[in-house]
Structures are given as C-alpha cells and as structure tokens.
N, C-alpha and C positions, 0 to 999 in steps of 0.2 A: 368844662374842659373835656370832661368825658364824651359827650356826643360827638365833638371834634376826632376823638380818637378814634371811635366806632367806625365813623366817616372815612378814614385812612385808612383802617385795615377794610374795610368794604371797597372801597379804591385798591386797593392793595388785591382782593381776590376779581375784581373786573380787568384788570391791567394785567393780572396771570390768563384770564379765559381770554382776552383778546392776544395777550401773546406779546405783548409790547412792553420788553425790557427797558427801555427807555423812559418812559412814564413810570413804572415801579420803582426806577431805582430813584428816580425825583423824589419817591416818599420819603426816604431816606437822608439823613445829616451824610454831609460831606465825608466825617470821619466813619462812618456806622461800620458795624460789625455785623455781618450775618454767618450764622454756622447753620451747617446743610445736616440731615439726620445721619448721614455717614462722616460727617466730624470733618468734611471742610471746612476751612474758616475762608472766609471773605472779607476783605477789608477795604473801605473805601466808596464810595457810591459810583465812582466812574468804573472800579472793578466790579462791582453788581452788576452792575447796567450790561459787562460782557460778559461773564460767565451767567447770566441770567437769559443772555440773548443768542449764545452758543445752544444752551438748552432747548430753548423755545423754537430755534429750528429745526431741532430733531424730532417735535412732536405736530400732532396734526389739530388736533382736540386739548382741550383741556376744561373740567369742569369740576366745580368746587362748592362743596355744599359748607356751610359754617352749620356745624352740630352746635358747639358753644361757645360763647363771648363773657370774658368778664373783664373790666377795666375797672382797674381803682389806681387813683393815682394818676403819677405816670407810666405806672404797669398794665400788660395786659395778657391775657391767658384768653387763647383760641384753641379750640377743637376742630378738626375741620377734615373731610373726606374729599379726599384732591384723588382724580379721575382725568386718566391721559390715554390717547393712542398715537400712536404712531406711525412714521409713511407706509410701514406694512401693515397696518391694523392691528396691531397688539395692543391690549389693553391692560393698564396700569391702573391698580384701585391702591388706594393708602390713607390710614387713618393718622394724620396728622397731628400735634400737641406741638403748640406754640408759643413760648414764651418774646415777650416785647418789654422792651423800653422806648420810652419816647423824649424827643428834649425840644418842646413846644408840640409843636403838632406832627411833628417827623421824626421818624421810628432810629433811632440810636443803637438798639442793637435787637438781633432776631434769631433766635434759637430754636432749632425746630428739636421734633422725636417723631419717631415712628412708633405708635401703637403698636 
C-alpha cells in the first residue's frame, strides 16, 4: 500500500507543476480537508478543485522538488521546496512540511507548514 501512496502524492506534485486543479483535487476523498500553511481550511474536493484553481491562475511556473517522503500507514510526511512565478515574474521559493492522511488510495486530509 505504501507504493500506492508515494504514487499519489508524486501525482499530487505533477498536477501542481502542470497547473491543473482539476486532476489534484481527484486525489482527494469527496469529504477531504486540506489546510493551507496560513490556516485556511478547505473542505471538500469540489472546493479544492476551486480554490486550488483560483491559485494556479495567478501563477506562471510552478516547480516542486520533494526533499523528503515518508509514508507509514495510512500516513504520510513530505518535505518539499515549491517554486513559483508569476505573470510579472516574481519569484516565490518555500520550504514546505506536509502532513497527509489517506483513506485507500486518496488523500483525506492535507496539512501543510511553512519551514
């Protein structure tokens, strides 16, 4: 089950660099919870899908390197350096801490932090 998960959140970081809220929020259970590192809560997968897709048109780039993976369980803990610009070329670097749960193969709930 583990490789399954890896799978997801690896989908989960190509579906952000393509930019397609639509497909990410698919990872996701129907009920999922995601909280943003500024303490929005998001509920819902069809609310993901727009507040995820609000975002992703205000950026131009987006590039994600995963420092670290650990999954045990149905848990998972990611480290990950998310790199953005924007339609004026600003650049956004952020060292990301990511807490997951999953309920089969689909992320249930997502909690980020800001390094």
């Amino acid at each position: 089950m583990s490789q399954e998960l890896r799978k997801a959140i690896v989908k989960a970081v190509e579906t952000c660099q393509q930019r397609d809220a639509i497909q990410f929020a698919a990872l996701f259970t129907l009920d999922a919870k995601l909280v943003l590192a500024g303490g929005q809560k998001i509920q819902g997968r069809d609310e993901i899908a727009r507040v995820t897709a609000d975002y992703f048109r205000s950026i131009e780039e987006i590039r994600i390197e995963i420092e670290e993976m650990n999954v045990n369980g149905d848990r998972a803990v990611i480290r990950w350096i998310w790199q953005a610009r924007d339609g004026e070329g600003k650049q956004k670097r952020t060292e990301n801490t990511i807490e997951l749960s999953f309920r089969g193969e689909a992320i249930a709930y997502w909690q980020e932090a800001i390094e």
